[in-house]
N, C-alpha and C positions, 0 to 999 in steps of 0.2 A: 394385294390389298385385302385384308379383311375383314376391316369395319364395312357393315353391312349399306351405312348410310341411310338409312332408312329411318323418321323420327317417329318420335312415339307425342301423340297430341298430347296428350295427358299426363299430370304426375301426379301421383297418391300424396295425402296430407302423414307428414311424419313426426315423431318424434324431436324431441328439445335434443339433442347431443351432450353430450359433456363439454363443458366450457376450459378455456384456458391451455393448460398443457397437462389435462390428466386426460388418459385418452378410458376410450370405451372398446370393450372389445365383445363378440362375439363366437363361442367357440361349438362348433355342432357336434352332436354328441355321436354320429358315427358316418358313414360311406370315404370313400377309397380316397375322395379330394381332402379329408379333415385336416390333413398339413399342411393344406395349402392356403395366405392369409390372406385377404386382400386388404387395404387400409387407403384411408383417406385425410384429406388436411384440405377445412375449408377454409375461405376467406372472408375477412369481417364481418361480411354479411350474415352468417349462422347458415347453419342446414333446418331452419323453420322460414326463410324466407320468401316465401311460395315462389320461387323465382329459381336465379341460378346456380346456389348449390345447392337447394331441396333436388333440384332434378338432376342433377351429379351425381347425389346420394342415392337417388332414388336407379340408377344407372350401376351404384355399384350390390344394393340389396337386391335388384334382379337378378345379379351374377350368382351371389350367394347364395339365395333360393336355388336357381336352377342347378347348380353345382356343386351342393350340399360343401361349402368352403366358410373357412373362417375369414372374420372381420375386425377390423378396429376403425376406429376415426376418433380425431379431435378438431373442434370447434373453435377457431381462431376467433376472440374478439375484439383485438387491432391488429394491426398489421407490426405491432412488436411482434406478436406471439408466432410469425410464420418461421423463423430458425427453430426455436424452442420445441416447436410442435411438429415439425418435420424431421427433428432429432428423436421426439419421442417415439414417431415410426418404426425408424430406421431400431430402434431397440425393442421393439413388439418383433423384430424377427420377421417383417411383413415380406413376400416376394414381389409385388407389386405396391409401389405408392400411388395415388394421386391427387396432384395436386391440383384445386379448384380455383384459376384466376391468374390474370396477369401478373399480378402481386408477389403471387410466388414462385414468377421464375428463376430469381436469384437463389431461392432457398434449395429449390428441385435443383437446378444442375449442380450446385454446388455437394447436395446431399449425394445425387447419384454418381458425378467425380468422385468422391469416397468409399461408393460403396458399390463396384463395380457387378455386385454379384445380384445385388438388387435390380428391380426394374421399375420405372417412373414413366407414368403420364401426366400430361399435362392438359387442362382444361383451360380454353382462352389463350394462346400464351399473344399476341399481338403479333407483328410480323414476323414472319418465316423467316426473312432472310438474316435477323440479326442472332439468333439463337447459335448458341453453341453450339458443334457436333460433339454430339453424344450416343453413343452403342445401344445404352440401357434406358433411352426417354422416349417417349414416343409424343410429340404434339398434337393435341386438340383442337384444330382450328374449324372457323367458321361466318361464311361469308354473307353477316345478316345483310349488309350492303342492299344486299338482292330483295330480300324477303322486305326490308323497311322500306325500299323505293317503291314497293306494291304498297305499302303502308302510309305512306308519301301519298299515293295516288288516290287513294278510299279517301283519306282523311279530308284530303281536299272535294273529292267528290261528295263529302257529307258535310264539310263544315256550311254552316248556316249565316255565321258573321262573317266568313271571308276570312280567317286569322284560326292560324293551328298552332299550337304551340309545345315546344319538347323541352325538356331539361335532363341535365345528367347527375350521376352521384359525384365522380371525381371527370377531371380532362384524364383517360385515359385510351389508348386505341379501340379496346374492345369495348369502348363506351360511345365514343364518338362516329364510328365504324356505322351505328343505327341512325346517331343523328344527320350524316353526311350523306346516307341513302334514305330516307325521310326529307330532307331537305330536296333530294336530286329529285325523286318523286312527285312532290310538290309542284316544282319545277315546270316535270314534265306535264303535269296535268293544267299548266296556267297554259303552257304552249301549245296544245292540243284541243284547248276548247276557249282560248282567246279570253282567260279570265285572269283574275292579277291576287291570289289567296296567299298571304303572307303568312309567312313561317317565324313567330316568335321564339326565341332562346336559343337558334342558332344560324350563324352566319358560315355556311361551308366553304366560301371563297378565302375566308381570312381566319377560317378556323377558331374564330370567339362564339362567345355560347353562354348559356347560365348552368350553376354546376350548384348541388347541392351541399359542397363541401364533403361527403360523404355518402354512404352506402346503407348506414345505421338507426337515422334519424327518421321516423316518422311525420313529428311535428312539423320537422324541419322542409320532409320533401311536402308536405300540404301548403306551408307558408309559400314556398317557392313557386309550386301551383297554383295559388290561388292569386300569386302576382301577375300571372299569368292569363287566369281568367280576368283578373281586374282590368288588362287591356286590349280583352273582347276575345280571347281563344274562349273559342267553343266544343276543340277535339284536345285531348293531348296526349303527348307520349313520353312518356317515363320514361329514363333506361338508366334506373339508382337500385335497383333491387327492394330492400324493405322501406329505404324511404320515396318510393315510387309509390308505393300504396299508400300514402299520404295525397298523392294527385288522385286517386281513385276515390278517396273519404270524399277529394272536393268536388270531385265530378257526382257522387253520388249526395253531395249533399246541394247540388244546387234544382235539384226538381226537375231533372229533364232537360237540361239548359245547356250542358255540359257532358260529353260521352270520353272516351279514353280509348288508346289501343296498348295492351301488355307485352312485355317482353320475355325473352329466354322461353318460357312455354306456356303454354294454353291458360291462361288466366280464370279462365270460368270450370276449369277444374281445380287449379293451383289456389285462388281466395275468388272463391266460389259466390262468395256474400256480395262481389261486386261484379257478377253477370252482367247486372241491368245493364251498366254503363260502356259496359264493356263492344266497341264495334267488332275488334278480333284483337287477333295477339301475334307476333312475330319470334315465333317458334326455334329455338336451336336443338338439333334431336341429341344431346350431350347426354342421356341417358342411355340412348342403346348405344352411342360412339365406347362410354365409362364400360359399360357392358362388354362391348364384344371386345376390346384390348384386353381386359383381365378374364376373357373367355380365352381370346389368343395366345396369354402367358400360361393360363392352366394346361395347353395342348400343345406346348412349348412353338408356337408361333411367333411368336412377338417380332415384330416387325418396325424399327422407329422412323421409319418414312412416315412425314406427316400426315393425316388424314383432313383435309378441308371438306367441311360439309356444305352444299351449294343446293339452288333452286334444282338442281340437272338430279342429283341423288336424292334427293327431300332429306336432305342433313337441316335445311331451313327452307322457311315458308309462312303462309299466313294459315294460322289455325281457323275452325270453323267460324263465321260470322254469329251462330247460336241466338241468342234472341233479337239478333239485328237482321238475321236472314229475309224476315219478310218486309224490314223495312230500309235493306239495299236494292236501290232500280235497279232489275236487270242486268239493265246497257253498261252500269257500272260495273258489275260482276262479271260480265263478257270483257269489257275493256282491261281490267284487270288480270283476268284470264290471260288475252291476247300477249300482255304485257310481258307474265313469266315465260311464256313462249318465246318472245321477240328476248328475252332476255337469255334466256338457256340455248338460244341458237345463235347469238351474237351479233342481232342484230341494232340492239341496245346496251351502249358502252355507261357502265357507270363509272365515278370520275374519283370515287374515294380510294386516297393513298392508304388507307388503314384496311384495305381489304387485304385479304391472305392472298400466296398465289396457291396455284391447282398443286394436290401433290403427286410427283412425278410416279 
């Protein structure tokens, strides 16, 4: 195994990308690696989304940086453009692709099936065991399960009305994966201290839930949140990418009334404007994961055993509480604490089918 595992809280504010299927490239003007390209292909959401492929992105400029190598990416915005701009790739001559999302696992195996000489990652793909074998892919996975059931437990230890509330961008695994360990958390924390805090926008037992329709829509993820506040959610949690921060406008525009926990990574780095509201964030370290596979291809390692990042490696977790720290009790923090422990040593089973398994 050579992903490090290890996440990074933070992601830098980046750049607009080029849109559609002209890609962008980057070429360095000297050291020993300059042939070698890395390239990327995001998902609807854009690489400006302070979420999950800003931090993809930001996973493959550190390789760059440190290894003085060339870059490309193109910026998908629908989900037509993921053949089109997976093709544009594979013609930049790249030796590493990656792809950003579930979305595009159809387009990654299919490009890497053709292009055996090439090498493809894969960011999010949903479960392990339906994937094609493939030589030249390597899967990204990542077991928020873990890190949202601790998210699960905060939200309820802070909601005030007794009602938390989550909604997603589309019904997909690597969407619902947060909501189904948020809900388990939830759960655990009504059983544990004999109180009854209801989880609005998703049902884990029968897998219904409220979905934003999308991943792009601003307007859209604040209307959906603020439906949500209308029926007394006082915490909420996102997991829509750009139209997540639409639930964060409405928590930050109800005065206090209203707080949020973020997803993919550290939110009071990534839209920083909405610290205040922010209780923490449930973190995937998909930046150094992007990193060390195309550090692994430049040293001809490459390896496509899956890498799942879990509470045990800090591949996921809950980023820092930041200006909520002095006003989480303790006893919460300790129980929380106790929690990913009991959960890294097995002796808390969480129950979502959308989790990854371990890679062997």
């Amino acid at each position: 195994m050579y992903l490090r595992g290890v996440a990074v809280a933070g992601v830098l504010t980046l750049a607009v990308a080029a849109c559609g299927s002209k890609p962008t490239t980057s070429d360095n003007a000297g050291g020993a690696k300059k042939d070698f390209k890395a390239c990327m292909v995001s998902d609807s959401g854009g690489f400006d989304d302070k979420s999950f492929n800003q931090t993809s992105y930001k996973g493959m400029q550190d390789a760059v940086k440190a290894l003085n190598i060339n870059e490309a990416k193109v910026e998908s915005k629908s989900d037509n453009d993921y053949p089109t701009n997976m093709t544009a790739m594979v013609s930049q001559k790249c030796n590493i692709i990656v792809g950003v999302g579930f979305k595009l696992n159809d387009s990654t195996y299919k490009a890497a099936a053709a292009n055996s000489g090439i090498k493809f990652a894969l960011v999010d793909p949903g479960d392990l065991a339906t994937l094609p074998k493939a030589a030249n892919v390597k899967p990204l996975a990542f077991n928020t399960a873990q890190s949202s059931y601790l998210a699960g437990y905060l939200a309820a230890g802070m909601s005030k009305s007794g009602k938390v509330g989550t909604f997603g961008g589309v019904q997909i695994p690597t969407v619902t994966i947060f909501m189904d360990g948020f809900a388990e958390g939830v759960k655990h924390y009504n059983e544990a201290k004999g109180k009854s805090v209801q989880v609005l926008g998703w049902d884990a037992s029968t897998q219904k839930g409220l979905f934003a329709g999308g991943f792009e829509d601003k307007a859209k993820g604040q209307t959906t949140a603020q439906n949500l506040v209308t029926q007394g959610a006082d915490i909420l949690f996102p997991v829509a990418g750009p139209a997540g921060l639409g639930a964060l406008q409405a928590a930050k525009a109800s005065s206090g009334k209203v707080n949020a926990i973020w997803v993919d990574t550290d939110g009071c780095v990534s839209a920083a404007e909405y610290c205040s509201v922010l209780l923490s964030s449930v973190f995937k370290g998909m930046d150094v994961a992007v990193q060390d596979v195309i550090t692994a291809t430049v040293d001809n390692k490459f390896d496509p055993t899956a890498y799942v990042g879990t509470l045990q490696n800090n591949g996921t977790g809950l980023s820092p509480y930041h200006e909520f720290d002095s006003k989480i009790p303790a006893d919460l923090k300790s129980e929380i604490e106790q929690l990913k422990k009991d959960i890294v040593d097995g002796k808390i089973t969480i129950a979502s089918k959308a989790q990854p398994k371990s890679a062997s």
